[in-house]
C-alpha positions in Angstrom: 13.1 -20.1 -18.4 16.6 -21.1 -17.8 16.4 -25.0 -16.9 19.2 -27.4 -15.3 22.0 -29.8 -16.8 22.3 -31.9 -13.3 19.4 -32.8 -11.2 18.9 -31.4 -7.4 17.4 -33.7 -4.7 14.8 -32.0 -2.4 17.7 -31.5 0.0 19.3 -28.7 -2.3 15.8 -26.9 -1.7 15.6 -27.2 2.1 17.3 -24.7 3.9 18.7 -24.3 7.5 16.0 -22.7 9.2 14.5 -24.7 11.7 10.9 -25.8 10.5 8.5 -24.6 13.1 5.0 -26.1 12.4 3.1 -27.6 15.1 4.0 -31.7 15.2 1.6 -33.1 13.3 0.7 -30.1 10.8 0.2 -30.7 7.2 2.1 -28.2 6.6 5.2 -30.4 6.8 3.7 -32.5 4.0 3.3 -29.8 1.8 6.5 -28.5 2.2 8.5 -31.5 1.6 6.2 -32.4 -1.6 7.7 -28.9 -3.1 11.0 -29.6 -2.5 10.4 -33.1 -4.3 8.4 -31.4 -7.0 10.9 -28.9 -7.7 14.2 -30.8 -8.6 11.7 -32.5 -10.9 10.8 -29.7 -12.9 14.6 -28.7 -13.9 14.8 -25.2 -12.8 17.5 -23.7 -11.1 16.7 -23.3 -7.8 18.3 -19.3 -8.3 15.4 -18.4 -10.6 12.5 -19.5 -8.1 10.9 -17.4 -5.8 8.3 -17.8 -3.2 6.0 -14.8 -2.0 3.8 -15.5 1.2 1.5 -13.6 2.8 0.9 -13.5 6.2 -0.8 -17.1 8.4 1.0 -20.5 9.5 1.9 -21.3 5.6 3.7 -18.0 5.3 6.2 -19.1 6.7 6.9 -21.4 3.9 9.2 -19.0 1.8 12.1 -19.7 5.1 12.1 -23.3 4.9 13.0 -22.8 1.1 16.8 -22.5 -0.4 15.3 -20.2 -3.1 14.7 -16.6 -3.0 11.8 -15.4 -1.1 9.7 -12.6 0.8 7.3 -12.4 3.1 4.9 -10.4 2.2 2.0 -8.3 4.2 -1.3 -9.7 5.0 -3.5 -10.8 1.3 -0.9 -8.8 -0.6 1.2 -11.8 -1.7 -0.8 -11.7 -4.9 0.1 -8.4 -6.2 4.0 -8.7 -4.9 4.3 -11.4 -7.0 3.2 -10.0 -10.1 5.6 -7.6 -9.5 8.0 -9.7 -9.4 7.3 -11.8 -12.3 6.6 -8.6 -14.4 10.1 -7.5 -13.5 11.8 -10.5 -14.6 9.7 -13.1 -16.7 12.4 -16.1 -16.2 11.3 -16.4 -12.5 8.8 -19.8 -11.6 7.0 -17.4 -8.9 5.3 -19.4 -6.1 2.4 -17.9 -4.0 1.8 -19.3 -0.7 -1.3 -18.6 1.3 -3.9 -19.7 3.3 -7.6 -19.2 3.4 -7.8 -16.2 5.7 -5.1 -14.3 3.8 -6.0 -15.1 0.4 -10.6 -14.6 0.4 -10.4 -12.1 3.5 -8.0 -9.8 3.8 -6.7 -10.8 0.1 -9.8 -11.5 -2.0 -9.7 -8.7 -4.3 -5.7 -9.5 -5.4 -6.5 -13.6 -5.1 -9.2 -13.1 -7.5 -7.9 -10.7 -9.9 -4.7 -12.3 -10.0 -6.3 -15.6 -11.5 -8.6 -13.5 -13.8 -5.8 -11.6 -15.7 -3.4 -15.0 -15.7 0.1 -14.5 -15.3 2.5 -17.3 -15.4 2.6 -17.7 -11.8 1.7 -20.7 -9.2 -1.0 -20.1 -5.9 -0.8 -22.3 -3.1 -3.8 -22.1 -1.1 -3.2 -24.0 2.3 -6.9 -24.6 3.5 -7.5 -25.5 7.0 -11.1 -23.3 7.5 -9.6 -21.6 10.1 -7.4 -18.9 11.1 -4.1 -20.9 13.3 -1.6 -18.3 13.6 -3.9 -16.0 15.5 -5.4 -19.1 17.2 -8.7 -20.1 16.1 -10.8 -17.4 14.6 -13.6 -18.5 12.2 -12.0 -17.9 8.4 -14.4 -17.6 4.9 -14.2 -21.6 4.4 -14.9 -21.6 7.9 -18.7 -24.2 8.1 -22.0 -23.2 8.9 -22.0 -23.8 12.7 -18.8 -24.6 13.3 -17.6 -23.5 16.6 -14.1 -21.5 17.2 -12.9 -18.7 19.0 -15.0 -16.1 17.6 -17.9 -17.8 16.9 -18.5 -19.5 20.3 -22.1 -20.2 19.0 -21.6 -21.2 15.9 -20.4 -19.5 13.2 -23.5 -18.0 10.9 -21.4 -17.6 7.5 -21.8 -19.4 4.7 -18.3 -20.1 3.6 -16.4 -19.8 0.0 -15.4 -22.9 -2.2 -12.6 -22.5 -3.1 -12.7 -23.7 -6.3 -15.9 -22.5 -7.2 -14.6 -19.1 -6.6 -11.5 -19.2 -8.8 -13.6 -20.8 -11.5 -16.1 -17.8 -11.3 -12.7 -15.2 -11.6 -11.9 -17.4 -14.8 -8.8 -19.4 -13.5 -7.3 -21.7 -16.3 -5.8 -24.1 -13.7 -7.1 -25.9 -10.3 -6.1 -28.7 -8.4 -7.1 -29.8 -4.9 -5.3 -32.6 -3.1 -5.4 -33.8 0.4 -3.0 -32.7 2.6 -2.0 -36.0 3.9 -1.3 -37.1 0.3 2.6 -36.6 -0.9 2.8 -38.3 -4.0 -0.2 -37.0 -5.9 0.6 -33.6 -4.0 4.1 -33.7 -5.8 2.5 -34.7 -9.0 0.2 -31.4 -8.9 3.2 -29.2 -8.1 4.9 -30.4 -11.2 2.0 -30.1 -13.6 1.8 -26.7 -12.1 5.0 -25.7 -12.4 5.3 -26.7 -16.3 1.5 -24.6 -16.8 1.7 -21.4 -18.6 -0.5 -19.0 -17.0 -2.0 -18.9 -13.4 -2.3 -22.4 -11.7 -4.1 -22.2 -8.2 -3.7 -25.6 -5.9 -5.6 -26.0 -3.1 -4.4 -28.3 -0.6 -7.1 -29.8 2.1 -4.2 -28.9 4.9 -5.7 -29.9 8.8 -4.8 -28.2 11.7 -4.0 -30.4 14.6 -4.6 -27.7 17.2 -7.5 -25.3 16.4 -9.5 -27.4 13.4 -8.7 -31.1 13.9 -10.2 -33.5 11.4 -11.7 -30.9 9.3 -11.4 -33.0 6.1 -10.7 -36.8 7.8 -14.2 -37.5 6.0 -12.5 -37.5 3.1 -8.8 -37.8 3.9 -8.9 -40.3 6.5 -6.4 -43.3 4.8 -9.7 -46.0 5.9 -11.8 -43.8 3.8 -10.1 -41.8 1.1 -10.1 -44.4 -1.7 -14.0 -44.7 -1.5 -14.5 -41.0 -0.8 -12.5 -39.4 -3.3 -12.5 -40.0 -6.7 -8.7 -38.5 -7.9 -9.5 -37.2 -11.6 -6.4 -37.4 -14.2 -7.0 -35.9 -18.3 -8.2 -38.4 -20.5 -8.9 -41.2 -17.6 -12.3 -42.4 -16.6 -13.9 -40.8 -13.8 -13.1 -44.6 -11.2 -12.9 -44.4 -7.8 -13.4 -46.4 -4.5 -11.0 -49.8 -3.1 -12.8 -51.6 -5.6 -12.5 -49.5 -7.9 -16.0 -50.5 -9.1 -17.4 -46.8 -8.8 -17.4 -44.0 -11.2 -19.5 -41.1 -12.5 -21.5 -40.4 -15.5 -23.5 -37.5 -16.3 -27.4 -38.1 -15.9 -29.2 -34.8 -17.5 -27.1 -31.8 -15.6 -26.4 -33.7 -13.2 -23.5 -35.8 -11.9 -24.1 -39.0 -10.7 -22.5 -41.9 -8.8 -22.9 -45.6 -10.4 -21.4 -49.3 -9.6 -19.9 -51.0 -12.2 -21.8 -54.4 -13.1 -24.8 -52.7 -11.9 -27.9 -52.2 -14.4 -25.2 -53.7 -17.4 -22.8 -50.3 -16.2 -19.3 -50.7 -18.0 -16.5 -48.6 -17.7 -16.6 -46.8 -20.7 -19.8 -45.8 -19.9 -18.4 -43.1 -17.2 -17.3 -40.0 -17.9 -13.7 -39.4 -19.1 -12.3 -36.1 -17.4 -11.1 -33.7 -19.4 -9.1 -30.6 -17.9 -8.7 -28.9 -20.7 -12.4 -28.0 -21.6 -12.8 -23.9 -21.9 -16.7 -24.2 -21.1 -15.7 -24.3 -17.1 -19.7 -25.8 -16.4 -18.0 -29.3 -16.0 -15.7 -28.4 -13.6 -17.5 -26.5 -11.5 -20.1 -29.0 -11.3 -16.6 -31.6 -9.7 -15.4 -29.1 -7.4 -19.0 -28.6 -6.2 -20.0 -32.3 -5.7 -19.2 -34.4 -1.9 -19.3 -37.5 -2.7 -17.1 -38.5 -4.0 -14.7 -35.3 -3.4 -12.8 -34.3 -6.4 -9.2 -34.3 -6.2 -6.4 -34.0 -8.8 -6.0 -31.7 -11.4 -9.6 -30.0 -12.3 -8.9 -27.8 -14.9 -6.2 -26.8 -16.9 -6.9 -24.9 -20.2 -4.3 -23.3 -22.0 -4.9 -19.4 -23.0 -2.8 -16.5 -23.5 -1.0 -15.1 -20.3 -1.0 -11.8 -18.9 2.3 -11.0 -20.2 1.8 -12.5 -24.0 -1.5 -10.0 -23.9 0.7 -6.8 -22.8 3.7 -7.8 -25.2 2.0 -8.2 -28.0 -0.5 -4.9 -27.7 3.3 -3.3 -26.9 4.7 -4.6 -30.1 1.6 -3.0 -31.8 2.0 0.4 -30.6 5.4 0.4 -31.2 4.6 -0.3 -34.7 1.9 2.0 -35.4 4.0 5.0 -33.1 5.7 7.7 -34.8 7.3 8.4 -31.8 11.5 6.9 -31.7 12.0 8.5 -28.6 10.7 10.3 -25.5 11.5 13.7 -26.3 9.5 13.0 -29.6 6.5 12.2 -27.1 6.9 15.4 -24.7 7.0 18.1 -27.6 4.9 16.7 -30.1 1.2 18.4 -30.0 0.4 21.7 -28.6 2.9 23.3 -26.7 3.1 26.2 -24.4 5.9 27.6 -22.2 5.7 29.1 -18.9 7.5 32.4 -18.2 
């Protein structure tokens, strides 16, 4: 991928369209960290491209001074390996949200992680559908009241994460969406991963699912409620930082340091890169603390290195130097 000699600033990735989010929106927050991730990676801004789908986040790929489309409804997923297919040297951005990518989209957002192209998903979460104004979405809680579930809504939702995992994605993060720094941070390590990386951002909306995630987002509470994992760091969390996790039988649990002679290096260091997925899913699953930071990220072959090197095979073993050789070799017959 063709990289830079001179650095951009975030401004050289912000274009003139007028950013039209609701005040308040996490959105805004997201989209700024990319345009401060980006200059950071070294690419030149003419060989990025962002694909949305359709929702509030789609409207990401405007706000960007790269190329872009937007897409149709779930189908950002399958555009984008287009595109990427067509011309490798692209850094190809997906931008969703849950309703377009496990509704409408589930069959591309899953199969897309499964077969791992070198390609970047960013799933904006709010459990909710905003652009069509409040319609229960598949993160959507047990109970939770909206505009088509007056009563309650009576479907267990998707994790996320838990889903990805299961479609064998090599890469997830999850970061709050009120959180710019570590959100930048993610973006990068994203950007420099070969293969599919998935990011889920914890992203509130103001008007139709307010507070959805301030149990764990919430600046009073987010030091002691989420426990922000990095590769080859203990598992500490909380102001104190005098929490941490260890792994009691097959289970996770939460300990205090000084407590019952607990030390530090008796908790768990993380480690993104295992292949055996068991101990990430068991982090994305637990709530308290809520996991955030980068999950998992295990290197392994891309889509592409797969489909090139079976290619380079064939060729080899082909007897074939041309098409014509292809159409007339075999039985023949003409047609009078």
């Amino acid at each position: 991928m063709e990289t830079l000699e001179n650095k951009y600033t975030y401004k050289d990735f912000a274009s003139d369209q007028e950013v039209r989010w609701c005040p308040g929106c996490d959105d805004y927050v997201i989209l700024r960290a990319m345009q401060n991730a980006l200059p950071q990676v070294g690419i030149k801004k003419e060989n990025v491209v962002f694909i949305s789908g359709i929702g509030c986040s789609s409207r990401f790929p405007y706000y960007m001074d790269t190329y872009g489309m937007h897409g149709i409804h779930g189908r950002a997923p399958a555009i984008a390996s287009g595109v990427k297919l067509a011309n490798p040297e692209l850094s190809v951005w997906v931008i969703t949200g849950d309703g377009d990518a496990m509704a409408i989209g589930g069959n591309h957002f899953i199969h897309v992680l499964r077969r791992n192209l070198d390609m970047n998903i960013v799933l904006f979460n709010n459990e909710i559908y905003g652009l069509t104004k409040g319609q229960f979405s598949p993160t959507s809680l047990v109970g939770q009241r909206t505009k088509s579930s007056p009563y309650g809504n009576t479907q267990p939702p998707f994790l996320p994460g838990e889903l990805a995992i299961g479609a064998q994605a090599r890469f997830y993060a999850r970061v709050g969406g009120n959180t710019p720094k570590e959100m930048t941070q993610v973006f990068i390590e994203a950007a420099k991963f070969k293969g599919t990386s998935l990011i889920e951002v914890l992203q509130n909306c103001v008007i139709f699912n307010d507070g959805a995630f301030a149990k764990y987002t919430d600046k009073k509470v987010r030091a002691d409620k989420q426990l922000f994992v990095e590769h080859g760091k203990p598992m500490i969390f909380g102001k104190e930082r005098n929490k941490g996790l260890v792994l009691n039988g097959l289970k996770l649990e939460v300990v205090t340091l000084g407590e019952e002679g607990i030390k530090e290096s008796d908790l768990l260091v993380h480690n993104a890169e295992l292949e055996d997925p068991t101990l990430h899913q068991m982090l994305i699953r637990m709530e308290y603390p809520l996991v955030t930071g980068i999950i998992r990220r295990f290197p392994d072959v891309t889509f592409e290195e797969r489909v090139d090197d079976l290619t380079r095979k064939v060729r080899a073993d082909s007897k074939f130097t041309k098409t014509d050789d292809l159409f007339f070799s075999g039985e023949t017959y003409e047609v009078e």
